[in-house]
N, C-alpha and C positions, 0 to 999 in steps of 0.2 A: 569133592568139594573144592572149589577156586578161594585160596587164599584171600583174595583178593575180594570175596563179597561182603557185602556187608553198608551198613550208611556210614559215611566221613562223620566222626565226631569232634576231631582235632587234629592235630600235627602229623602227620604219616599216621592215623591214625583212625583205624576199622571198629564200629562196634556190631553185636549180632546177638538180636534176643533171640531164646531157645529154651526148648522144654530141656525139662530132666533127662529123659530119659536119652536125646541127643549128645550129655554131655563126652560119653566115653567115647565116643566116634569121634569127633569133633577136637577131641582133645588128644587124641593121638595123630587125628591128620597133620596137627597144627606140630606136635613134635618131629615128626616123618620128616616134616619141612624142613627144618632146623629151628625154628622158633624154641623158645625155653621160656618157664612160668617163671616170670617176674613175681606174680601178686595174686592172692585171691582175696577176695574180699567179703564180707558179711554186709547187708544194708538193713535196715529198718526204715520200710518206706511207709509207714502208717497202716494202712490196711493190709499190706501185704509185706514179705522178708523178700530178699533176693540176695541172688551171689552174684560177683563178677569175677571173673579172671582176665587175666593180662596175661600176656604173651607178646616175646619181644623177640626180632629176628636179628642177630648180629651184622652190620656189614649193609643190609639194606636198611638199618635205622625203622624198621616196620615194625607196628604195635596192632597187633588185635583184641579184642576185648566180647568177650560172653556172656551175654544178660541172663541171668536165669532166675525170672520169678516165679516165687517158692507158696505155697498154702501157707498162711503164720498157722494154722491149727495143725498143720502134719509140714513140717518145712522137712522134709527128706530130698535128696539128691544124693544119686551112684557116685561112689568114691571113685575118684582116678588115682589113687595111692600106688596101683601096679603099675601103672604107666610113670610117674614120676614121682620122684623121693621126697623133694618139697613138697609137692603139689598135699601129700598125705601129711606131712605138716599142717601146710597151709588148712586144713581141713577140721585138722584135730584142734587147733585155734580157735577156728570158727565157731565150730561146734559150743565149746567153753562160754565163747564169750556170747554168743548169738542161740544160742539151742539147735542151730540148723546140722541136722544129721549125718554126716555122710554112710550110706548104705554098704555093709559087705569092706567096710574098712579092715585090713588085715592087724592093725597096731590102734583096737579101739579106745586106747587110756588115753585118762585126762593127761591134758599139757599143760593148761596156763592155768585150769582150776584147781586151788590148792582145797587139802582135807579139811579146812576148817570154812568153806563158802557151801550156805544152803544148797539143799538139792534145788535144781528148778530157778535159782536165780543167775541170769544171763548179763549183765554188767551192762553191755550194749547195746541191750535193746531201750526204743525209748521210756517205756515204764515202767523201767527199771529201778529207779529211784535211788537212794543215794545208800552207800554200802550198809547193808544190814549187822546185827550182832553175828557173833561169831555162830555157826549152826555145829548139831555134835560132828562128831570128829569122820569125815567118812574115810577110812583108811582100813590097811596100811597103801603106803605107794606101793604101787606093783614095781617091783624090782627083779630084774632075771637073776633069779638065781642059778651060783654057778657049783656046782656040787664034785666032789672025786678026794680022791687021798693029798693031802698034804693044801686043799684049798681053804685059804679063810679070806674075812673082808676087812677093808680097812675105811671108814668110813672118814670123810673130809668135811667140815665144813656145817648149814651153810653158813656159821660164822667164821672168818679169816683172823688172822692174826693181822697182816695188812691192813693199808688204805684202800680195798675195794667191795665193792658188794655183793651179798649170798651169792650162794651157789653152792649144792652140794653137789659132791662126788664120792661115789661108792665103787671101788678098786674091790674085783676079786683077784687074788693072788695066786700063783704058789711059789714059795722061795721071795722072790723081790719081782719075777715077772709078771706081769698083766695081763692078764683073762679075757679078764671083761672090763670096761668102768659104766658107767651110767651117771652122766650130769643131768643133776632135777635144776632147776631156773625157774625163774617167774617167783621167785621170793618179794617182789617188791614192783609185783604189776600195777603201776601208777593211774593207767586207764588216761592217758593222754593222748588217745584219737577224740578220746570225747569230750577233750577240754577245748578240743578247737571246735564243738560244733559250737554253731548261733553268731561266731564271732566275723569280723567283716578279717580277710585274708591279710589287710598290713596291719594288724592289732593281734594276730596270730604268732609272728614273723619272731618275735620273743619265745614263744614256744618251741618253734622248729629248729632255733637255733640254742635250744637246750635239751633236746633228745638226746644228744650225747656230747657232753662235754667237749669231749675232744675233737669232737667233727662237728665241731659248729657251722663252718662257712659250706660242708659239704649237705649238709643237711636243710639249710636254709637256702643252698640256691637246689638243689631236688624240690621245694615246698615252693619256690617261686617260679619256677619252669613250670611245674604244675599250675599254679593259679594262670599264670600266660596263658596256657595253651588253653585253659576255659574260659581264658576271656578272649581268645584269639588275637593274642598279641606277639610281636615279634618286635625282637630287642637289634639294636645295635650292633655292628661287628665291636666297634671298640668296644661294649656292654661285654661279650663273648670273652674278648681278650681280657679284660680288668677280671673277670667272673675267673677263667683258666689259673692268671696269678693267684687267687687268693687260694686255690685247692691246690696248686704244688705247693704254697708259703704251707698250707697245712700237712701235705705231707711230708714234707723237709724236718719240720720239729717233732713229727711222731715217728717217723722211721729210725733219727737219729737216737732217739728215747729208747727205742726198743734195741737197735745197734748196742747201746751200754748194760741195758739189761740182759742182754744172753750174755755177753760178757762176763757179767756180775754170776749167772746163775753158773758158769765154771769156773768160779772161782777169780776169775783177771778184775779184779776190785779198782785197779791202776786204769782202764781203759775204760770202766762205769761212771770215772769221776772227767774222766775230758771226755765220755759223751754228755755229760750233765752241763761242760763247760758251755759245750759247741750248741745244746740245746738253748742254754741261756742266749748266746747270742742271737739264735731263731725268734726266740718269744722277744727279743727288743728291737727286732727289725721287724716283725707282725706288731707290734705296739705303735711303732712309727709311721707302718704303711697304713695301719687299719685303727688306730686310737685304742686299740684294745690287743692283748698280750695275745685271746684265742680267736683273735679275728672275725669279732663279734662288731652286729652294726653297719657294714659296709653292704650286703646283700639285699636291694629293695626290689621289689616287685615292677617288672619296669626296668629297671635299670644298677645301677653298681655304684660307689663313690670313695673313691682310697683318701687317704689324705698325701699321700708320700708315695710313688712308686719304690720298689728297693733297689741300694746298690749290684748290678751286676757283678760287678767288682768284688763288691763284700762276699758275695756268695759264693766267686768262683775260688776267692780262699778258702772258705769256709769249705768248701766241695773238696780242697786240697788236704783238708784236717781230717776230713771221713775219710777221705781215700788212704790215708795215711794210718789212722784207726784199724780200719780194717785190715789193711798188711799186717799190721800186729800183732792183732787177732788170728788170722788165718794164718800166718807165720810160727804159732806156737803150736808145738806138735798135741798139747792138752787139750788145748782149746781145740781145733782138727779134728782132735778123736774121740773128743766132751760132740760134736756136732755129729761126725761124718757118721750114716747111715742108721741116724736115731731118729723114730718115731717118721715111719717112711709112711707117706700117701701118693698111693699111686696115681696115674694117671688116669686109671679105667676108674680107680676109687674115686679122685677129686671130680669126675664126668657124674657119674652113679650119682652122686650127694649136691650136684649143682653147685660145687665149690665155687669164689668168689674170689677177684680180689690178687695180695699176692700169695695167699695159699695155693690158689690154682694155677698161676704163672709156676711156681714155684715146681709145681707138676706136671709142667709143662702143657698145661691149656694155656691157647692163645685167647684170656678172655680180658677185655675191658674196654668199660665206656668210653674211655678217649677214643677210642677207634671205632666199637661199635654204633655208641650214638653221640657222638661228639657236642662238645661245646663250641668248640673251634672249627671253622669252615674247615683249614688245613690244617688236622693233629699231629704230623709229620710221622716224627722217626717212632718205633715203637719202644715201651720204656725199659722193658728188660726181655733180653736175649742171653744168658747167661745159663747156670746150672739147672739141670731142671729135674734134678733125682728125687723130689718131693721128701726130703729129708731137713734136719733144721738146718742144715751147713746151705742148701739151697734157699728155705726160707731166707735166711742169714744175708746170702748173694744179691737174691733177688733185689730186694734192700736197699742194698747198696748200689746196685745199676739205677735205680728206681730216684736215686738222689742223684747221682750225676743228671739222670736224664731232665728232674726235674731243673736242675740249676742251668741250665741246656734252654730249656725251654721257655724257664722265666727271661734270661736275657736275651731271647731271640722275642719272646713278646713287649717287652719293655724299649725294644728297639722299634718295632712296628707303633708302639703307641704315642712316641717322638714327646713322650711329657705329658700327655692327659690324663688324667685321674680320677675323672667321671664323664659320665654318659647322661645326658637328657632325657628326651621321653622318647618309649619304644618307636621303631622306626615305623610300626602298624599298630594299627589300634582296632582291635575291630569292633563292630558294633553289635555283638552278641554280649551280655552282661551274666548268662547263668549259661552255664554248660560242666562237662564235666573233663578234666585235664591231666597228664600227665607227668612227670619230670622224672630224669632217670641223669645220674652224675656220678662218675668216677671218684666216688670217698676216699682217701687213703687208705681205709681197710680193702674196700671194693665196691661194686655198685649199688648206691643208694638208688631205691624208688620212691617215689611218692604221688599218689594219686587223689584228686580233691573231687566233691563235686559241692556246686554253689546253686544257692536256693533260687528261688524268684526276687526276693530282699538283696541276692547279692552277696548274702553270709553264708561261713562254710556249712553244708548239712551232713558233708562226711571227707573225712582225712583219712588214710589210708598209708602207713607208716612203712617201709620194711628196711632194714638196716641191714649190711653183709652177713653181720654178726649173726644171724638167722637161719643161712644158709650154711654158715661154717661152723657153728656150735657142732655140729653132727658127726665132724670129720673130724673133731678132738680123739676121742673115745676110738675111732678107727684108725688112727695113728699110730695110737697108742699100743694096740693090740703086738702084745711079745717084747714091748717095752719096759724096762725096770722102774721100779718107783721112783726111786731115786734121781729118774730123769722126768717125770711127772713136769715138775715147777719150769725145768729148760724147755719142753715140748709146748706147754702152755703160754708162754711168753711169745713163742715162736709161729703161736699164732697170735695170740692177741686181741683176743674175743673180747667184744660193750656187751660188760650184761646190762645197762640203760639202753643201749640199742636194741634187745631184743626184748628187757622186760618191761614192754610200753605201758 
């Protein structure tokens, strides 16, 4: 099979309808390659179901895409769970939320449907109807049990003491180390693919840039990349570059965030309180640049519009504050030893689980969107070249390179842009009004996808969401493994997983 067949749908971009029964072949040629599943998807196209996959090739910026319509009376398709680790995710999703089956699945339990959702009721299909009463209890959760002398369990959650939302976690033990854990999610599946359907793509844009709080601006330009490419538009360079600014501004205030929180979780309480300082000053330079603290608002469809580019300046102190921080941090032999070679993910582990982000960096995969499918004609230097023992002291690192690099990069754009602060209309317009599109953007966790497709009307008839937090939930639990409880909460921080980004 040539990579390369298929009809042009969009942007470097291949699609290919296929029977079931092609999918396993197909889907391992497409890995052999180096391509890796971005997405799969469920559809409801009226008289019949279909799946789509995405597949994204690093470096050539290439997207291939798999049509596979389905029987709605028997919607079964061959699992490709062996071949990819997502992918068997991506499946068991589907399945939940759409009834589509995947056949010969090795991990056939629910994911996103919880014990108290009727048998037989699919969420996303269209005649689905609006959430039913609660149905009896189908349980209990299949939990692996971990059995031997001296094992018990410690269950967590999923209510927190915390400001965050469910998620439980079940710790087998013995002593204080960890066995096993098993996080269950989707306590508070919102069913927000299906609130964009019907809706025209700038009346969405409110939506997508509330999938996750904190990655607002990365989420909103993923959701506007996508409607582009289905209406076959193409934006601006300076659009490119204002778009680049607002996603280092957002990972400058969440790396710094998390920079004081590991601190805090060994104990250095003194260097929690000036990362909280230096946070502050991020959210009133994103308030100035973007009218809004989380850089909400500035992202349209089309185009970008800041009100304020930021001081270079301010940033390259502030750049001098973290750098400063961190010596401190690393500098105390506690904190060192509170980090150094806890809750290690390796490098063949972070490949195996299709880690993201800078958990992957951190393990030394060279993965992310600024380089592989860029926003920026020239994404230049790469952002972190630093530790890559996949332990938290690298997590920790990585971090910190990742804010130098950003502060690097804002004032090498804000130079390029000589004072403009918005962009016009896209530089092409094409004159396709319904197609189907993709957008892919380096989040500060790591690669956001988002894939749309648009009706005859023009409105969305399906969104397609995946957030990093998806791909790395997986690799908690596998960190974890020989790690003490007690270092639970520092390991978790140290990834930093949206349960809003994964429980849509």
């Amino acid at each position: 099979m040539n990579t390369s067949e298929g009809r042009t749908v969009g942007y470097r971009r291949i699609a290919r309808t296929i029977r079931p029964d092609a999918i396993p072949g197909q889907v391992a040629e497409l890995l052999e390659a180096g391509f890796r599943t971005a997405l799969i998807a469920g559809h409801d196209d009226g008289d019949a179901l279909r799946a789509v996959y995405l597949f994204t090739q690093a470096g050539t910026d290439r997207r291939v895409e798999l049509h596979v319509p389905l029987d709605r009376d028997h919607p079964h398709l061959p699992s490709v769970a062996g071949l990819s680790f997502p992918a068997g995710r991506f499946e068991r999703e589907m399945r939940d939320l759409f009834g589509i089956v995947p056949d010969d699945h090795p991990l056939p339990h629910r994911l996103v449907r919880h014990f108290h959702w009727p048998r037989g009721w699919y969420p996303m299909l269209l005649d689905a109807g609006g959430p039913p009463e609660f149905g009896d209890v189908d349980g209990p959760y299949s939990f692996r049990a971990v059995e031997g002398p001296g094992v018990y369990e410690i269950p967590v959650g999923p209510v927190h003491a915390g400001m965050i939302e469910p998620g439980h976690f079940r710790f087998s033990v013995v002593g204080e180390t960890i066995l096993n854990l098993k996080a269950r999610l989707w306590f508070v599946h919102k069913g927000l693919e299906k609130l964009f359907q019907g809706r025209r793509p700038e009346d969405a844009l409110d939506i997508a840039e509330r999938i996750s709080g904190d990655t607002s601006a990365g989420h909103a330009l993923a959701f506007c990349q996508a409607v582009e490419d289905a209406r076959s538009m193409r934006v601006r360079p300076e659009t490119r570059q204002l778009r680049a600014v607002l996603l280092e501004l957002e990972r400058l205030y969440n790396h710094v965030t998390d920079l004081g929180a590991l601190c805090n979780d060994v104990g250095h309480g003194i260097l929690n309180a000036h990362a909280g300082r230096i946070r502050e000053q991020l959210l009133r330079i994103n308030d100035h640049v973007a009218g809004h603290r989380l850089l909400r608002g500035c992202v349209h469809v089309g185009g970008t519009s800041l009100r304020n580019l930021p001081d270079p300046g301010e940033l390259a102190d502030i750049g001098e504050d973290v750098a400063e921080l961190a010596d401190l941090a690393l500098g105390h032999s506690v904190v060192r030893d509170r980090f150094s070679g806890t809750a290690v993910l390796t490098s063949e582990q972070a490949a195996d689980l299709g880690a993201l982000g800078y958990v992957a960096r951190a393990s030394g995969l060279d993965v992310d969107a600024r380089h592989d499918h860029p926003v920026l004609d020239e994404p230049g230097e790469r952002a972190s070249r630093g530790e890559t023992g996949g332990d938290v002291l690298a997590r920790f690192v990585v971090r910190v390179e990742e804010i130098a690099h950003s502060i690097r990069l804002i004032a090498q754009l804000v130079e390029a842009l000589g004072g403009r602060t918005g962009s016009g209309e896209p530089a092409e317009s094409g004159s396709r009004a319904t197609g189907s599109g993709a957008g892919i953007v380096e989040g500060w966790r790591g690669t956001i996808v988002h894939r749309v497709e648009l009706g005859a009307d023009g409105t969305l008839s399906r969104v397609r969401i995946v957030d990093p937090s998806f791909f790395n939930w997986p690799a908690l639990p596998v960190a974890l493994t020989d790690t003490i409880v007690p270092d639970f909460p520092l390991t978790n921080k140290s990834f930093n997983l949206s349960y809003a980004g994964n429980d849509l």
